[in-house]
N, C-alpha and C positions, 0 to 999 in steps of 0.2 A: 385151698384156692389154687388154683389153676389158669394158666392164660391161652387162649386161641390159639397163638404165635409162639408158644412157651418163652414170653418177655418176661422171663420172672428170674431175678437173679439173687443171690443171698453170700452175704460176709459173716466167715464159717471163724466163729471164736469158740468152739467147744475144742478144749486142750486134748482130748482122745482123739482129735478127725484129722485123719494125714490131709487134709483141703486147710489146716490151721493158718488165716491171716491171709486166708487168698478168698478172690468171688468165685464162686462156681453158680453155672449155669441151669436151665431147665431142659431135661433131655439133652445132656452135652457132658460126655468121657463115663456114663454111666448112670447118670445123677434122673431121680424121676422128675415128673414134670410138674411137682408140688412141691419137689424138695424139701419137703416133712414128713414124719412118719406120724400115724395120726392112732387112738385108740378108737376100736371100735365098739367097746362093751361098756360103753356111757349107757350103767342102767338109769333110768327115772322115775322112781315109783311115786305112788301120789292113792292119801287115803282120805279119808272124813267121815262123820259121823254124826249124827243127833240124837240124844236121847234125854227123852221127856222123866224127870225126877219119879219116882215112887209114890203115891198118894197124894199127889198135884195133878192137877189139870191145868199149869199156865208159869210153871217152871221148867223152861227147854234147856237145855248145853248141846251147843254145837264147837264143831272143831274139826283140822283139817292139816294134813302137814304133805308138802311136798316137796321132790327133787329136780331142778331144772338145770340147764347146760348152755352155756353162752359161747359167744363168738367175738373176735378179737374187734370186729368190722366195728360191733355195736360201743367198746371201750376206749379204740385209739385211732380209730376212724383209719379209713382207706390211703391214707397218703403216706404210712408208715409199711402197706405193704413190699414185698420183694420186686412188684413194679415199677419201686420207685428207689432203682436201684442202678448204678452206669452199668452200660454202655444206652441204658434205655431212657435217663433222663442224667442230667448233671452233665451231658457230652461237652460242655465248652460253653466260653461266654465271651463277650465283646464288652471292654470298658470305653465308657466316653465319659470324655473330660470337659466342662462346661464352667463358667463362672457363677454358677448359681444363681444371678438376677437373667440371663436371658439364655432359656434352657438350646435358642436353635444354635448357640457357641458351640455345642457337643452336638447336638442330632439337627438332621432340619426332619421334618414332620412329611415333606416329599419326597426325601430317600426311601434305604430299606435300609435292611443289616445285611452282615456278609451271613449266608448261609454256613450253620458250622457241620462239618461233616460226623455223620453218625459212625461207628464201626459196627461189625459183626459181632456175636459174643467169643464167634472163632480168635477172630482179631484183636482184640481188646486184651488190653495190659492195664492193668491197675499200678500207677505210680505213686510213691511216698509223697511225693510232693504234690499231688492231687488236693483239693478242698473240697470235692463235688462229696454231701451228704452220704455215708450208706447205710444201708440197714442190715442189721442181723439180727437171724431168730436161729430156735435150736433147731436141732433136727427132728425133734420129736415133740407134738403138739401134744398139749394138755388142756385140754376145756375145762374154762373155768366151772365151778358149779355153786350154786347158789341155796337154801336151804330155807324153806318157807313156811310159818305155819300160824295160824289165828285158832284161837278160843272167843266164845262169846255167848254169855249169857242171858237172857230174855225172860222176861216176867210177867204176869199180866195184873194189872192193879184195878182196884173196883173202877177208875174213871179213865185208865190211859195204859199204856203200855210201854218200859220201861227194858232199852238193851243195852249191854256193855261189851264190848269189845276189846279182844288184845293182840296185837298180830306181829309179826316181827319177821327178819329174816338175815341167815349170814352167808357171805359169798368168800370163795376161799379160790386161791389161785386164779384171779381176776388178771388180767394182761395190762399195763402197763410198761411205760417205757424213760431211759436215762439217758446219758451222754457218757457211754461205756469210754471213750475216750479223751474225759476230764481230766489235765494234769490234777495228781493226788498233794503235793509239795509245792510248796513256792522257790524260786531260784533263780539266778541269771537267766539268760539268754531269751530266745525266743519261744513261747507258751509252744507254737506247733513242734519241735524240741524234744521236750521233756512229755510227751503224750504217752502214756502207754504201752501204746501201742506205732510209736512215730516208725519205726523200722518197717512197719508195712503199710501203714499211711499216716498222714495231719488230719484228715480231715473229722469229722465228728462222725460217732460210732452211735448209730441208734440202738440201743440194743431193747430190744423187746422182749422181756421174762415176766411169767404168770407171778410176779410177788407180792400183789396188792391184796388190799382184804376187806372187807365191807360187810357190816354189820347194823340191825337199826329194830328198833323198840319202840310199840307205841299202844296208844289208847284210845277209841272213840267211845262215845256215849251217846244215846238220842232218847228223848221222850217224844213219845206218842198219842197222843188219843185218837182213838179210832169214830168214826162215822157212828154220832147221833145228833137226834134233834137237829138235820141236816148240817151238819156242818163238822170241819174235821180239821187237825193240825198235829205239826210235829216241831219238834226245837232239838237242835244239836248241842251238847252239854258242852263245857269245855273240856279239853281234848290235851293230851303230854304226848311226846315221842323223845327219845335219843337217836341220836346214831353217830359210826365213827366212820 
């Protein structure tokens, strides 16, 4: 992903990257304007078959397996991207103070707010004491990949027609995301403190790693009778799946 403006900023926690604990920017001291290194030999092959039993005219197997490649957009949705990252959002905020039964104590609804000022990503310091949200990913993307495949048998009966079904699929390196800086221990003082990560900020660490996994199992069945004596119907048997 990439931004028009290169608004795209990322908090670099891979312990190899001399950027460790600092944001670096998009097209700024070297850094490309994705600030990921991505693979580009996502093969995806994809087969299937049918073949009809030996000395049957009405015993089929079909069957099908394939490889597919996912994107982060479609698992942890767009608000976790590097766009949403300071100096480009989180720049500041205005408290008001109200007694809770008559909200215009804090705001009147004819005002405005004070406008807060944006910086450049030139200009822009990340402080410890910041709370503004930030996100980090690696520096090198791995699309998830997902692993697909059905079997299904069909028969033809002197009155109806009779298929079974099996299909399944597992996904491996799926994107998901934590709170990379949860205090790990309980203790004195105050939670923003004891973070991790507090030496280079309090605030909460989105951290985004391919760790998830997704897997699932299932079964359908249908009966059919096909068109006679005008008239025709089908019924769905009952049906099982897992998944994790």
């Amino acid at each position: 992903m990439t931004d028009t403006q290169n608004k795209l900023a990322n908090f670099v926690l891979d312990p190899s990257s001399p950027d460790f604990g600092h944001l670096i920017f998009a097209e700024l001291n070297g850094h490309s304007r994705s600030l990921m290194t991505v693979d580009a030999g996502n093969v995806a092959p994809r087969f299937g078959f049918a073949y009809r039993v030996p000395h049957t005219h009405d015993l089929i197997i079909r069957g099908g397996y394939g490889m597919f490649y996912g994107n982060p957009d479609e698992q942890i949705g767009v608000g976790a991207m590097m766009t949403h990252n300071p100096p480009f959002v989180g720049a500041g905020s205005v408290n008001l103070i109200g007694d809770k039964t008559f909200p215009s104590t804090a705001f009147s609804l004819s005002g405005s707010l004070p406008a807060t000022q944006v910086l450049s990503p030139q200009n822009f310091v990340l402080l410890p004491s910041s709370t503004a949200s930030l996100q980090s990913w690696p520096s090198y993307y791995q699309a998830p990949v997902v692993h697909q495949w059905n079997l299904s048998i069909q028969k033809e009966l002197p009155a109806a027609m009779v298929e079974v079904n099996y299909v399944g699929n597992s996904g491996y390196g799926n994107w998901n995301n934590y709170n990379g800086n949860q205090p790990v221990t309980p203790g004195p003082g105050a939670v923003g403190s004891r973070r991790p990560y507090a030496q280079y900020t309090i605030a909460t660490i989105v951290m985004n790693t391919p760790w998830n996994h997704s897997h699932y199992e299932g079964m359908t069945a249908r009966l059919e009778k096909r068109m006679s004596h005008g008239c025709t119907c089908w019924r769905a048997l009952p049906t099982g799946g897992r998944s994790t």
